[in-house]
ZAMARGU-4260 file (C-alpha; in steps of 0.2 Angstrom, whole numbers, plus 5000, padded with zeros to 4 digits):
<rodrens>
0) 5000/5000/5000 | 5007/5016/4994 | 5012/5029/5010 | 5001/5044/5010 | 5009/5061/5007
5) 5012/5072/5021 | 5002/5088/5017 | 5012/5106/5019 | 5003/5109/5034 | 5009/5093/5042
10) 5027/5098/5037 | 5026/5115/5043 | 5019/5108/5061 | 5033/5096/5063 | 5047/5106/5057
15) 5041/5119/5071 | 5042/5107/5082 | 5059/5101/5078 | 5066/5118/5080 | 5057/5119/5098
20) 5066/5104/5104 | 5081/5111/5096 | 5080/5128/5107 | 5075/5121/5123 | 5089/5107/5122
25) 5102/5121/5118 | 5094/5131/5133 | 5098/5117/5145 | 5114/5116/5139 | 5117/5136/5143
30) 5110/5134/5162 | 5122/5118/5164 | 5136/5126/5160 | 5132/5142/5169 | 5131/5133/5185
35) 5152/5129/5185 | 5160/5145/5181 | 5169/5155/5193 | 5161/5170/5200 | 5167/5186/5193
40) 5178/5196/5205 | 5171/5213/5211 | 5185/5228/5208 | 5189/5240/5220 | 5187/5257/5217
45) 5204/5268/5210 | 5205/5276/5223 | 5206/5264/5236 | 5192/5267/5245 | 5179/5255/5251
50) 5165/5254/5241 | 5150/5262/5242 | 5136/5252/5247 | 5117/5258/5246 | 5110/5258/5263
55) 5097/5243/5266 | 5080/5253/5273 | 5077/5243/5290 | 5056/5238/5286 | 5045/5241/5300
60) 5036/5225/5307 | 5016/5230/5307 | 5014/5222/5322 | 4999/5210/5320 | 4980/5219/5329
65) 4969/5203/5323 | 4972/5186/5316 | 4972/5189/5297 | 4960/5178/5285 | 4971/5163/5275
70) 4963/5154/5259 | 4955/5141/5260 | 4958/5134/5241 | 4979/5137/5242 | 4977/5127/5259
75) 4970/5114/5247 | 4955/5112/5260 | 4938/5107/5248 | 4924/5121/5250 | 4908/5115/5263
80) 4919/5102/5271 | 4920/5098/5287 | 4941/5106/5290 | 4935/5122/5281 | 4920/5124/5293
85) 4931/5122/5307 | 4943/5132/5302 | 4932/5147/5297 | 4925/5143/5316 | 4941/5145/5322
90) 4946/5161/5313 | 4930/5169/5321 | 4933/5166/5338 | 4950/5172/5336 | 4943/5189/5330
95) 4931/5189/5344 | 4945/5187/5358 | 4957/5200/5352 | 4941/5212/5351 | 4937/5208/5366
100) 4957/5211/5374 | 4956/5229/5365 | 4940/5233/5375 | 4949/5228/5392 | 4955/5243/5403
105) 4972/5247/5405 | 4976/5243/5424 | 4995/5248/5421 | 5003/5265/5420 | 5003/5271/5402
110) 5017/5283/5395 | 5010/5296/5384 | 5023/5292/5372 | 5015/5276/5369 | 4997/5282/5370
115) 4999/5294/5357 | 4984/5293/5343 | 4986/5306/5330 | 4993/5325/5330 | 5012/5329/5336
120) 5021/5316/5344 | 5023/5317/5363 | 5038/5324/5371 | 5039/5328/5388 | 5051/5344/5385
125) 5038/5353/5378 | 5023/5347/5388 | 5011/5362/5386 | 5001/5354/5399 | 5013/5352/5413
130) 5008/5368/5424 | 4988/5368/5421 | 4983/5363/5437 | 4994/5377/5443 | 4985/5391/5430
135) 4968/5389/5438 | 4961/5401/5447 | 4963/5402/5464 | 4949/5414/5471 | 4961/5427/5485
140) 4976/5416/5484 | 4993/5427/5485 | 5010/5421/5478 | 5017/5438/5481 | 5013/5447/5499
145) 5023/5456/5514 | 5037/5443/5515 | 5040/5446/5500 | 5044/5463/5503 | 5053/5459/5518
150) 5064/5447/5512 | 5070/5460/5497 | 5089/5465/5501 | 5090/5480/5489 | 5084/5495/5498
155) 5078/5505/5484 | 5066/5489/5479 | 5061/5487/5495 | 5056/5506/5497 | 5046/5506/5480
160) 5038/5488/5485 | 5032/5493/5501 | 5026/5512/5495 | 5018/5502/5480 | 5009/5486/5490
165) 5004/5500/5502 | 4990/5505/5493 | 4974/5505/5501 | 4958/5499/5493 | 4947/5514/5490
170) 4934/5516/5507 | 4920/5525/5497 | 4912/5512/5494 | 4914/5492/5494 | 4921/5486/5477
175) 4904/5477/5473 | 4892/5491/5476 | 4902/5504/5460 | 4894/5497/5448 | 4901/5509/5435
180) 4896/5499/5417 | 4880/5490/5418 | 4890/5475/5411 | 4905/5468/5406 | 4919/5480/5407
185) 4930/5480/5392 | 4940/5497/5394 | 4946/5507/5407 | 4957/5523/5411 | 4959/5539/5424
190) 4956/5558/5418 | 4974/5562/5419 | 4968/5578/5431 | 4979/5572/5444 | 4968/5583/5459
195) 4953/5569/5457 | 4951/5554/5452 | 4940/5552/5440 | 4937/5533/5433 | 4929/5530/5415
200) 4924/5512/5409 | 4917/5506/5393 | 4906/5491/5393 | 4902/5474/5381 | 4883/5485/5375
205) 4892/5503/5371 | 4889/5512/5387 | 4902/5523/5396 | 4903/5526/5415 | 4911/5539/5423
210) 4915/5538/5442 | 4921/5553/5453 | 4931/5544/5468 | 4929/5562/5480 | 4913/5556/5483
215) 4909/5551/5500 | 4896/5535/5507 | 4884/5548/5513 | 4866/5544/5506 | 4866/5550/5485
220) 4851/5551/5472 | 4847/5534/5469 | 4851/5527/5452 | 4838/5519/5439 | 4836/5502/5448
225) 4849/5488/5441 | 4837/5470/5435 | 4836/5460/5448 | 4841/5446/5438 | 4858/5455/5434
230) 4861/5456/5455 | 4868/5440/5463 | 4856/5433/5479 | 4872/5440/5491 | 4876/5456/5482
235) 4873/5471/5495 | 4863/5482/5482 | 4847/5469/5488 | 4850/5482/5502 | 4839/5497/5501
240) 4848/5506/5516 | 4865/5506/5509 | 4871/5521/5501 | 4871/5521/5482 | 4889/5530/5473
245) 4884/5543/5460 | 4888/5537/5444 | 4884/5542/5426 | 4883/5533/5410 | 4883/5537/5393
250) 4877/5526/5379 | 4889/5532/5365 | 4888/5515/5353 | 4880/5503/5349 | 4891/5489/5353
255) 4906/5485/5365 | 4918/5501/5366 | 4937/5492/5367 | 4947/5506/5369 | 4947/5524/5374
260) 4959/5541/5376 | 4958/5557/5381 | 4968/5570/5368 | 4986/5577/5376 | 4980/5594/5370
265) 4962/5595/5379 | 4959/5585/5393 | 4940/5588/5389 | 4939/5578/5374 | 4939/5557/5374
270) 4941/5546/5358 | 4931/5531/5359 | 4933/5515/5347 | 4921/5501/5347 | 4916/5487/5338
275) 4902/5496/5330 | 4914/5499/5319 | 4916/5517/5325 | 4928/5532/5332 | 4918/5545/5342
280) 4925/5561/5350 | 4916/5564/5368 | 4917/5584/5372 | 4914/5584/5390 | 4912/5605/5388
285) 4898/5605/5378 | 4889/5587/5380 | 4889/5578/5364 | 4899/5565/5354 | 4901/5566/5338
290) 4907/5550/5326 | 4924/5556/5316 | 4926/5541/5310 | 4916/5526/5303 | 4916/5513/5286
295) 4910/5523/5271 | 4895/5511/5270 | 4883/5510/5286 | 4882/5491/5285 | 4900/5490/5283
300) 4908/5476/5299 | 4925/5482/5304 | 4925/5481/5322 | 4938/5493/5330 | 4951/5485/5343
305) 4961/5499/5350 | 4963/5520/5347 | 4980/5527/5348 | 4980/5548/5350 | 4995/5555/5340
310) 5007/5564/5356 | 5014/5572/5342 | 5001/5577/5329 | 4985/5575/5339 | 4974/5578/5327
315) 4981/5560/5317 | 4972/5544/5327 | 4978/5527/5323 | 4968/5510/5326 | 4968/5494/5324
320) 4954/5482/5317 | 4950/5465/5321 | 4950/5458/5304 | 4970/5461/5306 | 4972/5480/5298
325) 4978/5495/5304 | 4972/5514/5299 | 4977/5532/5301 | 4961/5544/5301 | 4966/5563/5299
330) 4953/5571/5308 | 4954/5589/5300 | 4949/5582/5283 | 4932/5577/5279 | 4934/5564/5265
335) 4940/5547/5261 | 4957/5550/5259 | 4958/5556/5278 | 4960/5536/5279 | 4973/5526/5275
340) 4972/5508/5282 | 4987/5495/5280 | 4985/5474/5283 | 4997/5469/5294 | 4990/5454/5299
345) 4981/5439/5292 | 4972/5437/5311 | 4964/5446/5322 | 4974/5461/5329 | 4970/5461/5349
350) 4980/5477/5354 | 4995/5490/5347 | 5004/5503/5355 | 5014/5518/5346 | 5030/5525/5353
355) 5026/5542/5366 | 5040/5549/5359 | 5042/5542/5341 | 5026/5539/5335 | 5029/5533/5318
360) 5036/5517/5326 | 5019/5509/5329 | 5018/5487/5339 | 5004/5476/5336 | 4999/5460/5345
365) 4988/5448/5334 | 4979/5430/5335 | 4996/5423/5323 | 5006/5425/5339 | 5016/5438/5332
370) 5022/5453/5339 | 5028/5466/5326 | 5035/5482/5325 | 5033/5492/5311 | 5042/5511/5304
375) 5029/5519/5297 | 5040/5532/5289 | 5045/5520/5277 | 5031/5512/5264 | 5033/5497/5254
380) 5020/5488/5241 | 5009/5494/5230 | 4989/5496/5230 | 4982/5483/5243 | 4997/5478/5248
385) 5006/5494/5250 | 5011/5496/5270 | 5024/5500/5282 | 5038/5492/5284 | 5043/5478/5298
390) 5055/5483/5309 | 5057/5466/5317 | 5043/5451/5324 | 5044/5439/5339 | 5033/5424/5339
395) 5026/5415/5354 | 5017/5398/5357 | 5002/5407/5360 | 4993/5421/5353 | 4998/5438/5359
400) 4984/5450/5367 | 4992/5465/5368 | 5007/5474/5365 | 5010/5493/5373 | 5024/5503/5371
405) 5032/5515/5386 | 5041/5532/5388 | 5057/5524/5384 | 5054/5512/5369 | 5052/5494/5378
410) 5036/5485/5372 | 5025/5475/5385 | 5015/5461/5380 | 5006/5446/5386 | 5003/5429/5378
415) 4989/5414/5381 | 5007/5404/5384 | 5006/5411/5400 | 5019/5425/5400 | 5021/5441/5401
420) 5036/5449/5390 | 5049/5463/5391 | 5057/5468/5374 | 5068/5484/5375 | 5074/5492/5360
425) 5086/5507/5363 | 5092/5518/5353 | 5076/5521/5341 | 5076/5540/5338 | 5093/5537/5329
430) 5086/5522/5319 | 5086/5527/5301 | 5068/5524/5289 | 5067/5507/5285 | 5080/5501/5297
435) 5076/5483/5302 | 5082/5470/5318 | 5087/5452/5316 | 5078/5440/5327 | 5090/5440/5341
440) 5086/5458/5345 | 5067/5455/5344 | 5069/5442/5361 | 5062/5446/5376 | 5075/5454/5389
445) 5062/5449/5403 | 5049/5434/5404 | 5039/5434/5419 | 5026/5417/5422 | 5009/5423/5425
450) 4991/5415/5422 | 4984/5421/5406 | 4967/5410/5405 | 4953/5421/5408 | 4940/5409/5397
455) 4926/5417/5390 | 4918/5426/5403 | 4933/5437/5409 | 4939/5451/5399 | 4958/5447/5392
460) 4972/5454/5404 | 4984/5466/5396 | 5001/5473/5402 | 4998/5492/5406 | 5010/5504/5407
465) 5011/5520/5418 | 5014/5531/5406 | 5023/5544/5417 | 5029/5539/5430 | 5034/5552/5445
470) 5049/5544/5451 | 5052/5539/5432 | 5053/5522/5437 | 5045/5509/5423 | 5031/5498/5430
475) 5015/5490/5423 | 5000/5482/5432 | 4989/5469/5424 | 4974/5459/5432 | 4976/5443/5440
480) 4965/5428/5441 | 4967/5426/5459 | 4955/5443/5461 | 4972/5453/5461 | 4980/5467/5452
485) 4999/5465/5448 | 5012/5475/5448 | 5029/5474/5440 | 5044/5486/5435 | 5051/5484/5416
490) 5064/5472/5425 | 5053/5457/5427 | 5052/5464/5446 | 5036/5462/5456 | 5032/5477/5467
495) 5013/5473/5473 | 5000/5460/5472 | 4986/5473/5478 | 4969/5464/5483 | 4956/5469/5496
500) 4937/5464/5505 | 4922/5464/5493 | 4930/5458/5477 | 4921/5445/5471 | 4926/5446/5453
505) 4944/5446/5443 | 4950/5463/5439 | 4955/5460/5423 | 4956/5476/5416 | 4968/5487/5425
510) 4973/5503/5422 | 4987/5516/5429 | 4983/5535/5432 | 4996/5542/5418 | 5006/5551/5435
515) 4997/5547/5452 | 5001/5530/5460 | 4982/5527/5457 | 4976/5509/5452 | 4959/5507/5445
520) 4953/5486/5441 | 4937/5482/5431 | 4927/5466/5433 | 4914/5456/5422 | 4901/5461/5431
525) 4904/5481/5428 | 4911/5484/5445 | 4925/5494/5449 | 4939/5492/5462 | 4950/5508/5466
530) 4967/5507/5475 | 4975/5524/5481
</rodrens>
């Protein structure tokens, strides 16, 4: 029988074949041979030098929280049988007990190291929290009092610290029964008319109260009875028969006024500012306050934190904004470009201060935590941006509150870090447009520790100076939380803790007279405490 002929398909199959066996044989052969030659020698660099070798990154074990889920099918276990059932039984109730070990309490001590969850890792150097239990009020509480003042070797110190912590808490009247501001007082300050003491406040609503401390206990008019509901239960005005002090009170705005000052050239006009938006001129002569400064649109929110009277060019007021801006009003021109306002913070600006003597150097405190001085001699930018130029800035932990110039260029401030900080700058009339400080010379010279937490119903403590001083010694006071007034000289140096009967509030706002060692506190409730 004849043999078939192998079509070309059939050929073509086989001789592809043929040629596969051929490659896969020769392949063998390569991986044979491969496996008995001698390595190859590494070199070593020219130079002589070790080689470099890339650094292994050490990989982090994840340490295991729960028993992890394995296949079944590369186990080789059939699905439904009986080993997978109990195996996916088993895997369940190891879930269970490692949910159930997380739910136990902790009956060890923990290290915050270990127990930190997310944020900034721990580290104890830097523990913000450390003193809080020691921040807290502590209602009548001294940390500075007459053995203090004893102890004190130097005797010019101890002279001034016993003339300062001998101030007597004005005997007028109890401390509870002024009631100067129907609420919460915000601002306060002395007439500078050093023959009387004459107390102004402005409260959260706008009103303005003034109280004349010559008065004496005997019985006075009675005032337009204060809501029973704004009284507390103890509060001795329940008490008909108790004389009532005169006071007046002045509803110039129509929200809180947060700073006030009288002008150096006429002791008769005050300047208000208030978060109405608004700067109003009070003319104690004629009776009337008129607004010589507002936004050019009625509706306009720009909330004023601070007025500053030009000692120089009094007719010039500076103020700050809460929206982080700064202006210049010229009040002898009626028209917009009597204004000119600068950003010189993104935040909130608390409080600024210009120099007594040098008032184009101008501080500001601000919610960034930024204390800046600027040289407004000297502008930079254009349109929007256009502004003064920063003379230097120091940052704290915590936003700054207020920052206040003295009579001889060192800036006060105080911080929600809990500190109060001295920053001297000497030298600054000689300071050329424009001149600027490294960070070094921005530092504190003097950081004093002191409870800044007033919360939300006490009025934020600032650092105030006396602006002239008789014996021309620097010294500030600024409220304390303990129902104290504090006072310090520019060298970190405490003088007084002054405190007395019937306060049953903080003091927060606390003002010097400008030349009499006359102290005047404000509390939450609108009263008024008077040391002298």
């Amino acid at each position: 029988m004849a043999k078939a002929e192998i079509s070309d398909y059939e050929q073509q199959r086989q001789a592809n074949i043929a040629e596969r066996d051929a490659l896969l044989k020769q392949l063998a052969l390569d991986a044979a041979s491969a496996a008995f030659r001698p390595k190859p020698v590494s070199r070593q660099p020219a130079n002589g030098g070790a080689a470099h070798k890339k650094k292994q990154t050490v990989k982090k074990v994840k340490e295991e929280i729960a028993p992890r889920r394995t296949s079944s099918r590369l186990a080789g276990l059939t699905a439904d049988s009986e080993v997978a059932k109990r195996k996916a039984e088993d895997e369940y109730e190891a879930v269970q007990q490692a949910a159930r070990v997380k739910r136990m309490r902790v009956s060890g001590d923990i290290d915050l190291t270990d127990a930190v969850v997310a944020g900034k890792g721990w580290d104890k150097s830097e523990n913000f929290l450390v003193d809080v239990f020691s921040r807290g009020a502590k209602p009548y509480e001294r940390t500075f009092g007459d053995s203090e003042v004893k102890e004190t070797s130097d005797k010019e110190l101890r002279a001034l610290r016993e003339k300062m912590s001998g101030l007597e808490l004005y005997e007028g009247f109890e401390p509870n029964r002024i009631k100067i501001t129907p609420e919460r007082i915000y601002s306060l300050g002395f007439h500078p008319e050093p023959s009387k003491a004459l107390i102004f406040a402005g409260d959260k609503l706008g009103n303005l109260g003034i109280f004349d401390a010559s008065q004496t206990s005997n019985p006075a008019p009675k005032q337009e009875p204060v809501k029973a509901e704004e009284l507390d239960p103890d509060d001795p005005e329940f008490d008909d028969d108790l004389p009532t002090p005169a006071i007046t009170s002045f509803h110039l705005h129509t929200r809180t006024i947060s700073a006030f000052q009288f002008s150096p050239l006429n002791a008769s006009h005050l300047y208000t500012a208030s978060y109405d938006s608004s700067l109003r001129l009070l003319d104690l002569t004629k009776s009337s306050s008129t607004e010589v400064y507002g936004p050019s649109a009625s509706d306009d929110d720009e909330p004023l934190s601070g007025i500053e009277v030009d000692p120089v060019s009094p007719h010039i007021l500076y103020f700050s904004r809460l929206d982080g801006f700064v202006g210049r009003h010229d009040t002898r021109i009626d028209a917009a470009s009597a204004t000119d306002v600068y950003q010189l913070s993104e935040k909130k600006i608390g409080g600024f201060s210009i120099h007594p003597q040098y008032p184009h150097f101008l501080a500001t405190a601000s919610l960034d935590r930024f204390m800046r001085v600027w040289d407004l001699r000297k502008m930079q930018g254009k349109g929007a941006a256009r502004g003064p130029v920063c003379v230097g800035e120091h940052q704290s932990r915590l936003s700054v509150s207020h920052a206040a110039f003295n009579s001889v260029g060192q800036v006060a401030t105080a911080s929600y870090d809990d500190t109060v900080k001295i920053h001297s700058f000497e030298g600054m009339g000689g300071w050329a447009a424009g001149h600027t400080l490294e960070e070094d010379a921005m530092e504190p010279t003097v950081t004093i520790r002191h409870n800044n937490q007033t919360g939300r119903w006490v009025t934020i403590l600032r650092a105030q100076w006396q602006t002239q001083p008789s014996d021309s010694v620097q010294r500030f006071c600024i409220g304390n939380m303990n129902r104290f007034v504090d006072i310090y000289t520019a060298k970190g140096e405490q003088l007084a803790q002054l405190g007395g009967d019937g306060i049953t509030a903080v003091p927060a706002v606390a003002q010097f007279h400008p030349t009499n060692d006359w102290i005047a506190g404000g509390t939450a409730s609108g009263k008024l405490c008077l040391w002298m």
